[in-house]
Backbone as CSV, one residue per row, in Angstrom:
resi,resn,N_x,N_y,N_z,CA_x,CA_y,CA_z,C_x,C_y,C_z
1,UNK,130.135,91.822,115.812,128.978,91.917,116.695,127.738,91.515,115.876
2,UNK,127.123,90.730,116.400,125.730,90.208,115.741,124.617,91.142,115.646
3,UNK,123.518,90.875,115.138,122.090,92.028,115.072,122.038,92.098,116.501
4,UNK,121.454,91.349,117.076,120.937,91.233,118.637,121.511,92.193,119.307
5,UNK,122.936,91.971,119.226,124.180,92.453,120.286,123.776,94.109,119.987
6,UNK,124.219,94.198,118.429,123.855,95.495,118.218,122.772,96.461,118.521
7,UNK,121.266,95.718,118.203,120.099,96.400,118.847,120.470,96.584,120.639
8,UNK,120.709,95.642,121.224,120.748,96.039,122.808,121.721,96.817,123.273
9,UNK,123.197,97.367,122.440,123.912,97.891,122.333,122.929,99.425,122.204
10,UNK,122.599,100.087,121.046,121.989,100.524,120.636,120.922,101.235,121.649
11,UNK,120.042,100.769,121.837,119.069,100.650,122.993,119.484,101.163,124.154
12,UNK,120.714,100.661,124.578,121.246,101.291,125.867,121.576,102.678,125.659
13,UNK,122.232,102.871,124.653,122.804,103.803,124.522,121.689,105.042,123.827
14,UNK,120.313,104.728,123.806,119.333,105.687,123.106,118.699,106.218,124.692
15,UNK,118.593,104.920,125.597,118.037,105.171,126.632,118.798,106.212,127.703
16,UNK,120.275,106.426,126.906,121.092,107.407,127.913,120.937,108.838,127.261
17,UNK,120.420,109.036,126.625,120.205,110.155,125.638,119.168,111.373,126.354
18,UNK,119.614,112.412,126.969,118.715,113.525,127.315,118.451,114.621,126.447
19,UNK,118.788,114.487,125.176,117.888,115.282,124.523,116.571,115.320,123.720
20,UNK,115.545,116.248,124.235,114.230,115.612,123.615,114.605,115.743,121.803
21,UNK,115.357,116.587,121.244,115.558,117.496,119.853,116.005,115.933,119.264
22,UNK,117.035,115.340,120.118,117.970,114.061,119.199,116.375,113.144,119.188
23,UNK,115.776,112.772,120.444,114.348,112.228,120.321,113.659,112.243,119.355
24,UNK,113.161,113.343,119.159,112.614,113.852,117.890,112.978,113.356,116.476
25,UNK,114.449,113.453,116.419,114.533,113.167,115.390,115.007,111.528,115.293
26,UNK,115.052,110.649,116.120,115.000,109.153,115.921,113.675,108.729,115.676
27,UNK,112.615,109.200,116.234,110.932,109.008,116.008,111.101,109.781,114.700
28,UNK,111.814,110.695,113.901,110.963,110.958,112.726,111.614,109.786,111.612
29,UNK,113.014,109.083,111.970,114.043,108.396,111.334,113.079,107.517,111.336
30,UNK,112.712,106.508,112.218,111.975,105.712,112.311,111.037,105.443,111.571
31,UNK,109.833,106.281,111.889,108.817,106.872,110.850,108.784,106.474,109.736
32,UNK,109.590,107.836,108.932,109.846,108.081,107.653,110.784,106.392,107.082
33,UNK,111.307,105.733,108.089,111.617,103.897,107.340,110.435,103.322,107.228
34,UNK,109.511,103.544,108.432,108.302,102.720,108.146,107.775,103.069,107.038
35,UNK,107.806,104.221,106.795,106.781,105.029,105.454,107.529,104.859,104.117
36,UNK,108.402,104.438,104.391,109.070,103.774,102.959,109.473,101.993,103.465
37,UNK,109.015,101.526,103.971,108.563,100.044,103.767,107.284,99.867,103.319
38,UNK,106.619,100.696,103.756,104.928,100.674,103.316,104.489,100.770,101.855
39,UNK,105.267,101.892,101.569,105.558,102.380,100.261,106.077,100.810,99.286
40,UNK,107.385,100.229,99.829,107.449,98.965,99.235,106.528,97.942,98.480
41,UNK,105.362,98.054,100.209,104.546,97.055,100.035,103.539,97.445,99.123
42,UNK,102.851,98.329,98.743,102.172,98.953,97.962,101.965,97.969,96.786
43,UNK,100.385,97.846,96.962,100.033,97.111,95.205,98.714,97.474,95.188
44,UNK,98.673,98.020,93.731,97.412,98.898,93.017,96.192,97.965,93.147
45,UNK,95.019,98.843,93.766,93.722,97.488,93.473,93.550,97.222,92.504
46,UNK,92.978,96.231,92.276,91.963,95.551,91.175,90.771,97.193,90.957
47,UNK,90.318,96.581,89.455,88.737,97.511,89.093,87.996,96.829,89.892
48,UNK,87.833,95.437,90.573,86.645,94.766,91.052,86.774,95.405,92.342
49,UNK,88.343,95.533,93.135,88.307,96.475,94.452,87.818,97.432,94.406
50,UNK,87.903,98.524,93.060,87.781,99.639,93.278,86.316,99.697,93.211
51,UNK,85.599,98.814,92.599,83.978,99.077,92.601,83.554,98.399,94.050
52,UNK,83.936,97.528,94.230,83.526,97.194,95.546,83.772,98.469,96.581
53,UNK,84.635,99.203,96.589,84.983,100.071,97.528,84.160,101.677,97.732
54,UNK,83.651,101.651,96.288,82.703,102.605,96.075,81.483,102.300,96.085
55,UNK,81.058,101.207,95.851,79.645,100.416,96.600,79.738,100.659,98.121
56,UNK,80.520,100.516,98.969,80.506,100.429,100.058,80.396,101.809,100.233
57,UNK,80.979,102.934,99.937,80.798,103.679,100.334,79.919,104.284,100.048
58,UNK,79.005,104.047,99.231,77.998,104.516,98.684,76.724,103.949,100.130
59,UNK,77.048,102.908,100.158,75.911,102.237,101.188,76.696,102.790,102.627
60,UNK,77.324,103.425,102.786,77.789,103.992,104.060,77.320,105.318,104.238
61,UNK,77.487,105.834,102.755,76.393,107.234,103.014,75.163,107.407,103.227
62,UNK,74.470,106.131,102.257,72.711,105.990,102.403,72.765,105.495,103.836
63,UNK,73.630,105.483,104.304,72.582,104.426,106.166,73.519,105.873,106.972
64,UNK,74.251,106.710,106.754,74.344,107.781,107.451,75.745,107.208,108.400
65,UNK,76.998,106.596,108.055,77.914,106.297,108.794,78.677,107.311,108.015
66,UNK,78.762,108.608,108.056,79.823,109.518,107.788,80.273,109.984,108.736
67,UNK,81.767,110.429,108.832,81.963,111.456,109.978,82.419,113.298,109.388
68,UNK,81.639,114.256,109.981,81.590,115.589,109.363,83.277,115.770,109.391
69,UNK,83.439,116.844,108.202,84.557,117.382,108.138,85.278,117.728,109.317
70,UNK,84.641,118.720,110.266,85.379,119.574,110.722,85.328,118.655,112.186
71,UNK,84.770,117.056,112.364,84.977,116.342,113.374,86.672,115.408,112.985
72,UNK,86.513,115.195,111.694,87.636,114.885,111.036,88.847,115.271,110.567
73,UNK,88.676,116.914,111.347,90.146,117.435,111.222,90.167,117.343,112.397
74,UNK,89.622,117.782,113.427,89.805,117.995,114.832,90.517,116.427,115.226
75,UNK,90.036,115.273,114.951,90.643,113.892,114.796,92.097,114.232,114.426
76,UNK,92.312,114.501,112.917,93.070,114.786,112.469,94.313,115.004,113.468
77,UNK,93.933,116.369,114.240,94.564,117.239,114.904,95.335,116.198,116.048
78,UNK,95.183,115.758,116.562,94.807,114.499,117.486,96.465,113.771,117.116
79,UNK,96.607,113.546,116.182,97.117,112.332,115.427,98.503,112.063,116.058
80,UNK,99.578,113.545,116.055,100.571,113.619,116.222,101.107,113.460,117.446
């Protein structure tokens, strides 16, 4: 059986699935692959990024584009 065959194989058979618990845990399977492909991709800045990045944020604080803590957990909160 080829990739294709297999994903639509697959697919059918996720879409017959009534448990939210098995749900759950294909969205965390999922996930946690993306979060280790990401991880893959990962490459350390440059010192010239890292000063550029703290310039910027430096000029993000002087012109007042912060967002408060406790708007940024409530965001946070949001996420999942």
């Amino acid at each position: 059986m080829d990739l294709q065959s297999r994903k639509i194989s697959f697919v059918q058979e996720f879409l017959s699935i009534e448990s939210e618990e098995l749900i759950s845990r294909f969205e965390k399977l999922l996930k946690n692959k993306k979060a280790t492909e990401e991880d893959a991709d990962f490459r350390p800045m440059t010192i010239a990024e890292l000063n550029r990045r703290i310039d910027q944020s430096e000029q993000d604080s002087i012109n007042g584009r912060l967002t408060e803590m406790n708007d940024f957990l409530t965001e946070i909160e949001k996420w999942d």
